[in-house]
PyMOL CGO cylinders between C-alpha atoms (Angstrom):
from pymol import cmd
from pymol.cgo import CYLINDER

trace = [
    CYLINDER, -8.52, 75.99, -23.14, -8.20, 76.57, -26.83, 0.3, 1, 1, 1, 1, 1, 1,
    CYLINDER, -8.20, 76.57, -26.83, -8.38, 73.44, -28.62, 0.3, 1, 1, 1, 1, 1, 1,
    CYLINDER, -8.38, 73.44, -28.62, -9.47, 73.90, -32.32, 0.3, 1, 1, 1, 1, 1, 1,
    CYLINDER, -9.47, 73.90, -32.32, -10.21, 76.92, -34.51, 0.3, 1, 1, 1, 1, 1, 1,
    CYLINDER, -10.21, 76.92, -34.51, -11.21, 76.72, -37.64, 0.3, 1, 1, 1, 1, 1, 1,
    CYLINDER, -11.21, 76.72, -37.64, -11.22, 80.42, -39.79, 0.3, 1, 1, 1, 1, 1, 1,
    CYLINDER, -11.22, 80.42, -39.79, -9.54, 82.09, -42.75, 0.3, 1, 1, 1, 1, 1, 1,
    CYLINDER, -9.54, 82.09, -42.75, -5.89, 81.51, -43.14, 0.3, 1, 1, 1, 1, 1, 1,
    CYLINDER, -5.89, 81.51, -43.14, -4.88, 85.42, -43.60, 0.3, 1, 1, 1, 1, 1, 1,
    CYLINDER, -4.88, 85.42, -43.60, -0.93, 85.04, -43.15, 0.3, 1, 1, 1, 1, 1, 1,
    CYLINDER, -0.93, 85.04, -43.15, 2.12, 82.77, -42.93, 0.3, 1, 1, 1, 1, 1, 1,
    CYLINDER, 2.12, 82.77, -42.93, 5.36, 84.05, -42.28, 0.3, 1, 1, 1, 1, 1, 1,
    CYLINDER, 5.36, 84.05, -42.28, 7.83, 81.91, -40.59, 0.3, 1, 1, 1, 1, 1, 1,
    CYLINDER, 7.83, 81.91, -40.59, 6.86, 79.92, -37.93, 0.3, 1, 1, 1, 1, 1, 1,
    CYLINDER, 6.86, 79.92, -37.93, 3.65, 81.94, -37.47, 0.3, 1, 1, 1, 1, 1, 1,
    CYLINDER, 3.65, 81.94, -37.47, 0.51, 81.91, -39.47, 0.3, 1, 1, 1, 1, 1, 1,
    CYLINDER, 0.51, 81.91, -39.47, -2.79, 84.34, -38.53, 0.3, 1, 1, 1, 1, 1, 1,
    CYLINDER, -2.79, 84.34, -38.53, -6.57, 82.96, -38.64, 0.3, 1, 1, 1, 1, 1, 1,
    CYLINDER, -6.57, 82.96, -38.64, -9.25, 85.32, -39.08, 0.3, 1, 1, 1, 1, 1, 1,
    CYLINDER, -9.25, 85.32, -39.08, -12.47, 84.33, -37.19, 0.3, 1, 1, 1, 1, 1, 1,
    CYLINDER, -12.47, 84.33, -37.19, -15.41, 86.02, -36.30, 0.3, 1, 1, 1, 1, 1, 1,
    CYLINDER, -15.41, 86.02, -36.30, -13.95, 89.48, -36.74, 0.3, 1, 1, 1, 1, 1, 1,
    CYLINDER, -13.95, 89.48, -36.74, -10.70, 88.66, -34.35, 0.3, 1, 1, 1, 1, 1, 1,
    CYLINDER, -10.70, 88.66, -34.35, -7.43, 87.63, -35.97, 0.3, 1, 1, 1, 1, 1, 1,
    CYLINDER, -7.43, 87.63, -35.97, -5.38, 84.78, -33.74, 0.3, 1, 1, 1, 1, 1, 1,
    CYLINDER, -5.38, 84.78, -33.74, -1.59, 84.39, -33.94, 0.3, 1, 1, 1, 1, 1, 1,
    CYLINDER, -1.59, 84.39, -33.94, -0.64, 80.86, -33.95, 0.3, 1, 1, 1, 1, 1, 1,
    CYLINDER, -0.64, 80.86, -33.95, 2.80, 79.71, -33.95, 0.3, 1, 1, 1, 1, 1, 1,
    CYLINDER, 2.80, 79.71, -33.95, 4.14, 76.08, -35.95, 0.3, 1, 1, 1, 1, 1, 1,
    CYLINDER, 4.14, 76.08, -35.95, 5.98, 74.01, -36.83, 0.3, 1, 1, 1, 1, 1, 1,
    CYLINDER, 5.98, 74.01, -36.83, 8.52, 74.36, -39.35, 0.3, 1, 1, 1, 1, 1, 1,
    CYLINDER, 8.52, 74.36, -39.35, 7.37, 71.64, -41.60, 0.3, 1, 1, 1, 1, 1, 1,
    CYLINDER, 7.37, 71.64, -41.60, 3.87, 73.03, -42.11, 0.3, 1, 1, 1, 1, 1, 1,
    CYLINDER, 3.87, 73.03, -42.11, 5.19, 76.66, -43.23, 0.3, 1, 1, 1, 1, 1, 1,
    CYLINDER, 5.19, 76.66, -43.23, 4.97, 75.28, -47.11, 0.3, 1, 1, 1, 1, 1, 1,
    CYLINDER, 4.97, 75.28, -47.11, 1.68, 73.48, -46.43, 0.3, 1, 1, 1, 1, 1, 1,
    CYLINDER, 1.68, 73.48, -46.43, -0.13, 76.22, -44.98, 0.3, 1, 1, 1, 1, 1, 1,
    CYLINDER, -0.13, 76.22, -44.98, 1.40, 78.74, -47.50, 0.3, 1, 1, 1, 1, 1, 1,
    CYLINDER, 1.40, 78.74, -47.50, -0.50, 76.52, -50.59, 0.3, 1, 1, 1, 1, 1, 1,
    CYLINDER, -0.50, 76.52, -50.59, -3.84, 77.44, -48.10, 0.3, 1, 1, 1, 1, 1, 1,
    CYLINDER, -3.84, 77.44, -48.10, -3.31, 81.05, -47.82, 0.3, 1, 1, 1, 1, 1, 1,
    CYLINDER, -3.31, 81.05, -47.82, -6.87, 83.02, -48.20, 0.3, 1, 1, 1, 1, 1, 1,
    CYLINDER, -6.87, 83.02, -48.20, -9.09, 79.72, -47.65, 0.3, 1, 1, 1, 1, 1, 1,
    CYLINDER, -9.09, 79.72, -47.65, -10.88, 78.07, -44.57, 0.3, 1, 1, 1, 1, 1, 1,
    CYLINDER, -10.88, 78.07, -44.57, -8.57, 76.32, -42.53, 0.3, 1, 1, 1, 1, 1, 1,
    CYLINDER, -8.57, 76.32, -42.53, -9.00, 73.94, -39.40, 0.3, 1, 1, 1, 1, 1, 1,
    CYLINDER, -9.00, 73.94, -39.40, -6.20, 74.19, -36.71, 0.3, 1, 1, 1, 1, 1, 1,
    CYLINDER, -6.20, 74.19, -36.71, -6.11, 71.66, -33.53, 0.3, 1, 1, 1, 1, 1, 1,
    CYLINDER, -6.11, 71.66, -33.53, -4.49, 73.76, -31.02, 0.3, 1, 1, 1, 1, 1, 1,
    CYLINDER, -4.49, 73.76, -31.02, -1.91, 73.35, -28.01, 0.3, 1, 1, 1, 1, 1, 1,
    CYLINDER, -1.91, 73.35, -28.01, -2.49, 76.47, -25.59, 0.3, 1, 1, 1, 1, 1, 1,
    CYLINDER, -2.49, 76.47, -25.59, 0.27, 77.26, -23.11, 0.3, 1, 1, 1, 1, 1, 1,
    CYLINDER, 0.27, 77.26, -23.11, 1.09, 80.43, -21.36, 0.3, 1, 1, 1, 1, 1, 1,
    CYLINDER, 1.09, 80.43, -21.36, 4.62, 81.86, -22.55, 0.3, 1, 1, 1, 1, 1, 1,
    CYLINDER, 4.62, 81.86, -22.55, 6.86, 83.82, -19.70, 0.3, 1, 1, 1, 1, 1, 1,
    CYLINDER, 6.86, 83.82, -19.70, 9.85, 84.58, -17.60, 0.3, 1, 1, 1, 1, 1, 1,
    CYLINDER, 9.85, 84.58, -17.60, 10.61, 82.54, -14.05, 0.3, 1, 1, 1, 1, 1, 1,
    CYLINDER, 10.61, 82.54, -14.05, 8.31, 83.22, -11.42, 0.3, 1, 1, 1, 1, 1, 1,
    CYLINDER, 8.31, 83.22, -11.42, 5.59, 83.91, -13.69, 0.3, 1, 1, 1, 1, 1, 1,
    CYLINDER, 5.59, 83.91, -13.69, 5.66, 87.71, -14.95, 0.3, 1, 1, 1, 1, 1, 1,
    CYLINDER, 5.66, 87.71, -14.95, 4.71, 88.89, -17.62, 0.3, 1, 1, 1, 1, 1, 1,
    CYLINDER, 4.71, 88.89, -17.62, 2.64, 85.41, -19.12, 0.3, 1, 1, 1, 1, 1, 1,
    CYLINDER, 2.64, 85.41, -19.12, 1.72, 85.59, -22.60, 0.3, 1, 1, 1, 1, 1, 1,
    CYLINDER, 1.72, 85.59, -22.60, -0.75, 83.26, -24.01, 0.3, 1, 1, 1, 1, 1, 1,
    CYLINDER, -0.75, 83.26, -24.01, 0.15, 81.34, -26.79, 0.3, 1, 1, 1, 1, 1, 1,
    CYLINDER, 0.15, 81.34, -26.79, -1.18, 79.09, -29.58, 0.3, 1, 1, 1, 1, 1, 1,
    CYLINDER, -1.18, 79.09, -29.58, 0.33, 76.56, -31.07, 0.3, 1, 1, 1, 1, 1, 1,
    CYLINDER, 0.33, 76.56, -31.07, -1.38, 74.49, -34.00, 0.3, 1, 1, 1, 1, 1, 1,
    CYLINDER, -1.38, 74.49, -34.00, -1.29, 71.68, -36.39, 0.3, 1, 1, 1, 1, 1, 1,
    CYLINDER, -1.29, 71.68, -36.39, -3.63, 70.32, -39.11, 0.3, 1, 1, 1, 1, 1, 1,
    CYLINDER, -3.63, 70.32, -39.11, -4.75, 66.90, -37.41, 0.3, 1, 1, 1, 1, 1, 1,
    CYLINDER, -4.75, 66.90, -37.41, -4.52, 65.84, -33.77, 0.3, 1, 1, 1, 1, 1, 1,
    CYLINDER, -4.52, 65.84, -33.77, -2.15, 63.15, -34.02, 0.3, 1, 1, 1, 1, 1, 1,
    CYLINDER, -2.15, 63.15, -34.02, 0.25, 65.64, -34.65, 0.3, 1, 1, 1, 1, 1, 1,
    CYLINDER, 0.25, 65.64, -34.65, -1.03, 67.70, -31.59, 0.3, 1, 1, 1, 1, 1, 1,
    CYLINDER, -1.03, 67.70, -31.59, -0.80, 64.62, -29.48, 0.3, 1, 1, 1, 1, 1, 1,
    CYLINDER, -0.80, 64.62, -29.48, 2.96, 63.90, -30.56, 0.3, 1, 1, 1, 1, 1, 1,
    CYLINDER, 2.96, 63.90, -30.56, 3.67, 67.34, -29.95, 0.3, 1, 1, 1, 1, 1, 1,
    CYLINDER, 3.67, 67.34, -29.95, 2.03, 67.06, -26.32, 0.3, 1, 1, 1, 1, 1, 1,
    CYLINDER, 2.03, 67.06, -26.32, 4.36, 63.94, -25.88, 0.3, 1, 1, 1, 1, 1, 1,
    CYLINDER, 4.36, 63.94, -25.88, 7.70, 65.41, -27.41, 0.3, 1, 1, 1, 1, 1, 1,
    CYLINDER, 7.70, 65.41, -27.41, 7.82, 68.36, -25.24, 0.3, 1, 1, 1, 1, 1, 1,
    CYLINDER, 7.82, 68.36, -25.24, 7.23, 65.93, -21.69, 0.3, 1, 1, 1, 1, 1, 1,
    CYLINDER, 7.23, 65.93, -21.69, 11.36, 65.80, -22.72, 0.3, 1, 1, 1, 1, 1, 1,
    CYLINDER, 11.36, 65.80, -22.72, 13.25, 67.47, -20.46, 0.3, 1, 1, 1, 1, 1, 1,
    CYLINDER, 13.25, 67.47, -20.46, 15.15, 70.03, -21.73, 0.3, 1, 1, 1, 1, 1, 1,
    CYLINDER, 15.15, 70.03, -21.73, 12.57, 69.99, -25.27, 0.3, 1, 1, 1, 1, 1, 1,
    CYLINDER, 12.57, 69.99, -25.27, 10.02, 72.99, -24.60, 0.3, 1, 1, 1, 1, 1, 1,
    CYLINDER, 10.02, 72.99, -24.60, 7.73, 74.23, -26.86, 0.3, 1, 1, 1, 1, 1, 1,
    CYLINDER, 7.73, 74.23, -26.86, 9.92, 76.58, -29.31, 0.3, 1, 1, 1, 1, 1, 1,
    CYLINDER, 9.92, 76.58, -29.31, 12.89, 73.84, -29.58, 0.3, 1, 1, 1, 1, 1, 1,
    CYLINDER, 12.89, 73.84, -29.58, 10.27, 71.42, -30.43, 0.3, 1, 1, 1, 1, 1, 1,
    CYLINDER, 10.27, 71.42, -30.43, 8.63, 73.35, -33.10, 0.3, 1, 1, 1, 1, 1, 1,
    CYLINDER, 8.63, 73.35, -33.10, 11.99, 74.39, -34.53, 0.3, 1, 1, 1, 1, 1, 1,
    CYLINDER, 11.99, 74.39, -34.53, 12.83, 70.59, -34.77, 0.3, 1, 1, 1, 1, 1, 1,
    CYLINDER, 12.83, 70.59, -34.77, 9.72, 69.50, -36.20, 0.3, 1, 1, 1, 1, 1, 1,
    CYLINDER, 9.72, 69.50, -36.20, 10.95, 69.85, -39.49, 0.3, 1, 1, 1, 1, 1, 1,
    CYLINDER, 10.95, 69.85, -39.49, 10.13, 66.19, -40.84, 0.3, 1, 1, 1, 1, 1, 1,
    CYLINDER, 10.13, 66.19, -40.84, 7.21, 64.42, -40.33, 0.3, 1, 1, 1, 1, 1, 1,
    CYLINDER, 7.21, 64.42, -40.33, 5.73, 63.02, -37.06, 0.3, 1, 1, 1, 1, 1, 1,
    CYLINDER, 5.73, 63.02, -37.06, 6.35, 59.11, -38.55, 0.3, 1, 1, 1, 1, 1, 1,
    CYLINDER, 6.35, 59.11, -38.55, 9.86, 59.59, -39.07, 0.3, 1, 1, 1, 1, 1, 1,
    CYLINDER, 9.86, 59.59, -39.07, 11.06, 61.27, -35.65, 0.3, 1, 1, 1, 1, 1, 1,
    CYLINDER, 11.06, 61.27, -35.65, 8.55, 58.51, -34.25, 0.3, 1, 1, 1, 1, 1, 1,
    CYLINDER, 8.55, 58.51, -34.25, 10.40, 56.01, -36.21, 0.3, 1, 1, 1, 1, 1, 1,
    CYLINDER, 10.40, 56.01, -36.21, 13.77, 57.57, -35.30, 0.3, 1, 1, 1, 1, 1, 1,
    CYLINDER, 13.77, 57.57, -35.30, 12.63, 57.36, -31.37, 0.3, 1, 1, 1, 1, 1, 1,
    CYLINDER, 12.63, 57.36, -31.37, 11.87, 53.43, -31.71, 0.3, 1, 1, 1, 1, 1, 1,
    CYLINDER, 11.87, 53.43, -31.71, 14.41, 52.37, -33.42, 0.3, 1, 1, 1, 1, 1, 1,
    CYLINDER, 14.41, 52.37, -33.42, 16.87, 54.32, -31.06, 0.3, 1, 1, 1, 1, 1, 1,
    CYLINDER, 16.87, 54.32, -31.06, 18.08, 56.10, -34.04, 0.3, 1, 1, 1, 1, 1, 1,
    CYLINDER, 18.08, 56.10, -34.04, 20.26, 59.62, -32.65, 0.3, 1, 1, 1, 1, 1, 1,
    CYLINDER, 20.26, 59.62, -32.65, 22.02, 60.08, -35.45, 0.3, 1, 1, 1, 1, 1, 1,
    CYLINDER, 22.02, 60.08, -35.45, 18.26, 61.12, -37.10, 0.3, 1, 1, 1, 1, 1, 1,
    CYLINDER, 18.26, 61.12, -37.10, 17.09, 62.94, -33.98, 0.3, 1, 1, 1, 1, 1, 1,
    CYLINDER, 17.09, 62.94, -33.98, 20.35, 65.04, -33.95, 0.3, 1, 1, 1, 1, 1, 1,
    CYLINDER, 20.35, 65.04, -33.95, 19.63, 66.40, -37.47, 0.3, 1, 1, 1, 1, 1, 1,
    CYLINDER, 19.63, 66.40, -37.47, 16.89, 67.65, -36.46, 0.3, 1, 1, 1, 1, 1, 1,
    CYLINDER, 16.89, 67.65, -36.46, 17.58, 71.57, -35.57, 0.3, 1, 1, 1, 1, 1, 1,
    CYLINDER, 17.58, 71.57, -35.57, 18.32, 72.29, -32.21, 0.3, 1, 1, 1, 1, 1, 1,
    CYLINDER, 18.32, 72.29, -32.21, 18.34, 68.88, -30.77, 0.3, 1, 1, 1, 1, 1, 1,
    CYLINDER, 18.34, 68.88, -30.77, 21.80, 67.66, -29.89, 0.3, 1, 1, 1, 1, 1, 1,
    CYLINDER, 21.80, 67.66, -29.89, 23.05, 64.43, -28.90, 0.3, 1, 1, 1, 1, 1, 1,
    CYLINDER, 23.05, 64.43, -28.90, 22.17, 64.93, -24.96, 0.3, 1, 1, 1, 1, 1, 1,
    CYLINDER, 22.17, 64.93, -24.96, 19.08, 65.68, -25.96, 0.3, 1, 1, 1, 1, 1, 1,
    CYLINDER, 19.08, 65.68, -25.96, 18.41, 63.10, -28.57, 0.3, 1, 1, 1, 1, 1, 1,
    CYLINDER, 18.41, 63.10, -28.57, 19.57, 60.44, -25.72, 0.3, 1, 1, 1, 1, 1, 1,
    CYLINDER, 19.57, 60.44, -25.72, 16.95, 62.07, -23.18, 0.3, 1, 1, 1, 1, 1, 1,
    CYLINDER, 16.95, 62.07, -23.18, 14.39, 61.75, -25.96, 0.3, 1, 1, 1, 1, 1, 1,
    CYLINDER, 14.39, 61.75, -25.96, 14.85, 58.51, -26.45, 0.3, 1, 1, 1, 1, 1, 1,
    CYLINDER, 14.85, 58.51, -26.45, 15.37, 57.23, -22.85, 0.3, 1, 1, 1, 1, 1, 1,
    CYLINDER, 15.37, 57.23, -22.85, 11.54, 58.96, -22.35, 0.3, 1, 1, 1, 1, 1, 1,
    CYLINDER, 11.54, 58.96, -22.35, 9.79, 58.27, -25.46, 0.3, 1, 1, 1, 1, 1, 1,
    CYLINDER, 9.79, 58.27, -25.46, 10.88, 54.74, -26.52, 0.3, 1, 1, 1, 1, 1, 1,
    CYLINDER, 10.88, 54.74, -26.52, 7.98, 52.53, -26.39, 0.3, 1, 1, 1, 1, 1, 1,
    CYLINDER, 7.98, 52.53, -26.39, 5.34, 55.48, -26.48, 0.3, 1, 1, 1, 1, 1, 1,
    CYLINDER, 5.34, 55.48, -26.48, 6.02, 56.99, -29.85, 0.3, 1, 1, 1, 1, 1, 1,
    CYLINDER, 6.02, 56.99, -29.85, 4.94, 53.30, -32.19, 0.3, 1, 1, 1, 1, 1, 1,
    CYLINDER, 4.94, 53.30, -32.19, 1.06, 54.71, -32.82, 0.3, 1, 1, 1, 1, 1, 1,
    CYLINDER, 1.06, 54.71, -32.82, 2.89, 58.05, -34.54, 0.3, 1, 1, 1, 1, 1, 1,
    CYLINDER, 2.89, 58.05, -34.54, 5.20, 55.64, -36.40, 0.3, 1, 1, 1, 1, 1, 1,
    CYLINDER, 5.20, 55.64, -36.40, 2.69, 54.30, -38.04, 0.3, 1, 1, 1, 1, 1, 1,
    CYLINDER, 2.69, 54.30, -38.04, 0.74, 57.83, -39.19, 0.3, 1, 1, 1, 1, 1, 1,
    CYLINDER, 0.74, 57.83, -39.19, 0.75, 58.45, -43.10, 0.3, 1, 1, 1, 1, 1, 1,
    CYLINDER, 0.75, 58.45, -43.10, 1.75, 61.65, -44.69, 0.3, 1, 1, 1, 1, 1, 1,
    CYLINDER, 1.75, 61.65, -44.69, 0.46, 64.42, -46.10, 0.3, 1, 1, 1, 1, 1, 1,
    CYLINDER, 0.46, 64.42, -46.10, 0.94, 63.42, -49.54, 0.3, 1, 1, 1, 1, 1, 1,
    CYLINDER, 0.94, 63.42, -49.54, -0.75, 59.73, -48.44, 0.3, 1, 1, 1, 1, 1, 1,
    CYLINDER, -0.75, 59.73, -48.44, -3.94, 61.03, -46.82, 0.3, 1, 1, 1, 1, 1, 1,
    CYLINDER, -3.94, 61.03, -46.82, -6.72, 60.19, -48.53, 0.3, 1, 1, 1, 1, 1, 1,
    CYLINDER, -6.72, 60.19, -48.53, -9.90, 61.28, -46.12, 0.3, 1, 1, 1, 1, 1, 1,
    CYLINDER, -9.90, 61.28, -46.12, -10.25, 60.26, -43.17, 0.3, 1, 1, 1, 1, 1, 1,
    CYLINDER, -10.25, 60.26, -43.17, -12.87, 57.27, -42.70, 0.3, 1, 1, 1, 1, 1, 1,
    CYLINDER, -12.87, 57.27, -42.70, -15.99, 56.63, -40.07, 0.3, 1, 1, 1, 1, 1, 1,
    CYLINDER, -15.99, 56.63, -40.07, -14.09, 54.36, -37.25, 0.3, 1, 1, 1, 1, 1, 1,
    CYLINDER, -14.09, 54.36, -37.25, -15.32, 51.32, -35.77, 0.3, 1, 1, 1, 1, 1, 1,
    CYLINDER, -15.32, 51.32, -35.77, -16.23, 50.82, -32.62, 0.3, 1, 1, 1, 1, 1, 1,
    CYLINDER, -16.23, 50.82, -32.62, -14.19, 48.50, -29.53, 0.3, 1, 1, 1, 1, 1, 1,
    CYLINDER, -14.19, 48.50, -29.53, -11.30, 45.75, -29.25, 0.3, 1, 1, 1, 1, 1, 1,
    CYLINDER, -11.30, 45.75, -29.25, -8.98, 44.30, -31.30, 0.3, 1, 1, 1, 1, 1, 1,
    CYLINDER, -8.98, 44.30, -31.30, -10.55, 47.30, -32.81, 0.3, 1, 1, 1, 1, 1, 1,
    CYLINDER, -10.55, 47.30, -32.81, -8.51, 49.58, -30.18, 0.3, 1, 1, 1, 1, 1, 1,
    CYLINDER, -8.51, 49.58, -30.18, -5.70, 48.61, -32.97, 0.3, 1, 1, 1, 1, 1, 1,
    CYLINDER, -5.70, 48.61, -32.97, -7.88, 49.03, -35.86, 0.3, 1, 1, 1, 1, 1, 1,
    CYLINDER, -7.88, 49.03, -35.86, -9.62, 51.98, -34.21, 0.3, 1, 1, 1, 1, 1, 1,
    CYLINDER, -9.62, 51.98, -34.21, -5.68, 53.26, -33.76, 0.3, 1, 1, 1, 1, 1, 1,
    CYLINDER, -5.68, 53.26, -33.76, -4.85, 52.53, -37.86, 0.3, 1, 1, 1, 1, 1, 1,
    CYLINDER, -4.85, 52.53, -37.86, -7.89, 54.63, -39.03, 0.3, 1, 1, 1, 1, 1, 1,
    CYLINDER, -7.89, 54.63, -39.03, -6.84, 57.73, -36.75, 0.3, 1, 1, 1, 1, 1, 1,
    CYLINDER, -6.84, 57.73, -36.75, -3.95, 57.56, -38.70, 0.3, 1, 1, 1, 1, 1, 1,
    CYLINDER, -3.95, 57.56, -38.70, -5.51, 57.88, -42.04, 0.3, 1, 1, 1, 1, 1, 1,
    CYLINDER, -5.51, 57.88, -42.04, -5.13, 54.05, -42.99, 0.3, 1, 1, 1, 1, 1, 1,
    CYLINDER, -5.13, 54.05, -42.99, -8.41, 52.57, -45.01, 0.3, 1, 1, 1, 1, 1, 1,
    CYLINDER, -8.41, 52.57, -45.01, -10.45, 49.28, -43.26, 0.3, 1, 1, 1, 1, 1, 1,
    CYLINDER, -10.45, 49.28, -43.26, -8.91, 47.34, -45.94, 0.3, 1, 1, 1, 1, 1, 1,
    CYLINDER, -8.91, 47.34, -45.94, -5.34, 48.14, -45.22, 0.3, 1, 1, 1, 1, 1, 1,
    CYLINDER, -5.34, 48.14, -45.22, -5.84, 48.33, -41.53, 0.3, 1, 1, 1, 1, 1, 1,
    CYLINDER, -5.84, 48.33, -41.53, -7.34, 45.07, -41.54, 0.3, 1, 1, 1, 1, 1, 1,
    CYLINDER, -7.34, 45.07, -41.54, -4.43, 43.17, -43.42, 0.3, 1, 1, 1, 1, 1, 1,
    CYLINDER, -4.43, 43.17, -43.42, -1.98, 44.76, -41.54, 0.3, 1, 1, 1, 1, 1, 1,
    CYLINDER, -1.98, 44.76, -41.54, -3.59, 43.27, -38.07, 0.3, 1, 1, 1, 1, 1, 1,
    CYLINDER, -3.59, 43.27, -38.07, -4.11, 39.96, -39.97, 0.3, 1, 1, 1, 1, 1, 1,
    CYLINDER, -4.11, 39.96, -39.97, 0.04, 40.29, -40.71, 0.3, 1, 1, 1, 1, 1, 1,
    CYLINDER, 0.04, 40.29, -40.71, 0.89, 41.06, -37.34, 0.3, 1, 1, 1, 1, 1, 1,
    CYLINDER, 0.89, 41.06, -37.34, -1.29, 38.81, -35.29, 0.3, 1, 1, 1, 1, 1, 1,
    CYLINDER, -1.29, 38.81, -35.29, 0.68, 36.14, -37.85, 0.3, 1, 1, 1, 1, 1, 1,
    CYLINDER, 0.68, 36.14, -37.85, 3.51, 37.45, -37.38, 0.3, 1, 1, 1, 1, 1, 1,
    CYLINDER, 3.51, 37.45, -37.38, 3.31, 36.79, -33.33, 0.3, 1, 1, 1, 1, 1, 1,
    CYLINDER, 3.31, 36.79, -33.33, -0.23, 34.97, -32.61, 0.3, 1, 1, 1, 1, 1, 1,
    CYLINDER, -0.23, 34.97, -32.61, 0.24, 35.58, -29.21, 0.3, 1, 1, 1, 1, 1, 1,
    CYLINDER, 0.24, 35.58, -29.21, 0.05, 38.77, -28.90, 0.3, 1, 1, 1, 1, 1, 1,
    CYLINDER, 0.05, 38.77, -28.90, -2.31, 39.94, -26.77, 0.3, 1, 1, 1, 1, 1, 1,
    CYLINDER, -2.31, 39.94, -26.77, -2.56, 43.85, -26.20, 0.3, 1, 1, 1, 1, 1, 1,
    CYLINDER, -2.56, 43.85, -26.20, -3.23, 46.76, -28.59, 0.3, 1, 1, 1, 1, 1, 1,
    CYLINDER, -3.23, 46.76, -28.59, 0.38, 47.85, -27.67, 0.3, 1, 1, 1, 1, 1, 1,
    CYLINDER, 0.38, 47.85, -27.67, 1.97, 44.55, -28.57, 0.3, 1, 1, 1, 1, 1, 1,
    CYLINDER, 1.97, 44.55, -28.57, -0.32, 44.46, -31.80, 0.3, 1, 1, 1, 1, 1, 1,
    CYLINDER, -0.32, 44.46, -31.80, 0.90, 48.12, -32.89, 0.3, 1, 1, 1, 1, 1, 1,
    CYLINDER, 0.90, 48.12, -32.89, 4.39, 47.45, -32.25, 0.3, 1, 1, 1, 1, 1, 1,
    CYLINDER, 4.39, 47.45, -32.25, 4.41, 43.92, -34.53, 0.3, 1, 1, 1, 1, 1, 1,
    CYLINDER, 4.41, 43.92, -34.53, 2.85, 45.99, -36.99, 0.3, 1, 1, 1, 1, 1, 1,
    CYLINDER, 2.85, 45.99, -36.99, 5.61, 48.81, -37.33, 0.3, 1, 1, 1, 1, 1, 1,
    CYLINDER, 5.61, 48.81, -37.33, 8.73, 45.93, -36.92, 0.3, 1, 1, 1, 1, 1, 1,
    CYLINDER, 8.73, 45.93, -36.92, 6.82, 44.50, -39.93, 0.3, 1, 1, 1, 1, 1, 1,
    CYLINDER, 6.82, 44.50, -39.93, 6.45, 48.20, -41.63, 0.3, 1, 1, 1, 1, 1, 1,
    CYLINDER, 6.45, 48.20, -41.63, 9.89, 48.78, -40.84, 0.3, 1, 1, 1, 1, 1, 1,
    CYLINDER, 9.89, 48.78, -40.84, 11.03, 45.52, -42.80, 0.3, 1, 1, 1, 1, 1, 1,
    CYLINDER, 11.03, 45.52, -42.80, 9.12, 45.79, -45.98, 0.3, 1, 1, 1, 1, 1, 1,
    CYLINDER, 9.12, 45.79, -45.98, 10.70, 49.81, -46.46, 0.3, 1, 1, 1, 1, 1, 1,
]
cmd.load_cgo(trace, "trace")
């Protein structure tokens, strides 16, 4: 299983770029949104978290191996998630990955089809399917910052109440921020009790303040 690889970014054209590494170039497909991103990294050192699948007809002939990549893992993992839809496999999803993970997160928890159906490819039959199997697993992606809002990504502490805190800092959030927004939500419902309940509080109360 191909997980990461990290090489020269050589070519991106469409919804496949090419990594040079160690004399072999790999063909890796993504997703729509990170055509532009990856074009502004052409020629320099790139690190790809990888989804490896085998591509083929019924029955099994003629399996082609396939990469599929994205620059962090939480976008892997959603990815993972999204195509455990029915009916979403792996080149629908990439087509319809055309916004960021936090908003089609944030589209999936607040039950919102109208912003899943924009997404290419993904009609209202779908959109309901996604919904019916994703609703209460999607609130840790809700939560992940942007590009544009990254800002490194810091050392993580260890354990409880830190799963929640431990959650926040995957997702590019600073100690400080993470913190207060815990503080917030265990205010917000003091009897929470689970990392779950904790992380959902924390994107109703996200949700409100945008």
């Amino acid at each position: 299983m191909i997980s990461r690889i990290s090489g020269k970014l050589v070519s991106v054209s469409g919804a496949v770029a090419e990594v040079e590494m160690n004399g072999l170039t790999y063909e890796i497909l993504i997703p729509e949104i990170l055509n532009k991103k990856l074009l502004t990294l052409l020629n320099s050192e790139v690190p790809l978290y990888t989804y490896h699948y085998m591509e083929g007809g019924v029955g099994g002939g003629n399996l082609t191996p396939r990469l599929v990549g994205f620059l962090d893992r939480v976008d892997r993992e959603f990815f993972e998630l999204f195509i455990t839809v029915p009916g979403v496999g792996v080149r629908k999803a990439l087509k319809a990955l055309t916004v960021s993970v936090d908003r089609i997160a944030a589209a999936i928890e607040s039950r919102d089809l109208s912003a899943l159906i924009a997404l290419p490819g993904i009609g209202r039959r779908v959109a309901e399917k996604i919904v019916a199997e994703l609703k209460g697993k999607c609130t840790k992606f809700a939560l992940k910052k942007r590009f544009d809002e990254e800002e490194g990504e810091p050392e993580r502490p260890p354990d409880f109440r830190d799963e929640a805190m431990d959650v926040l800092l995957q997702l590019q959030y600073k100690p400080v921020e993470a913190d207060r927004m815990i503080q917030q939500a265990l205010a917000e419902q003091p009897d929470a009790n689970t990392t779950e309940q904790l992380l959902d509080t924390i994107f109703k109360l996200r949700k409100v303040a945008t």
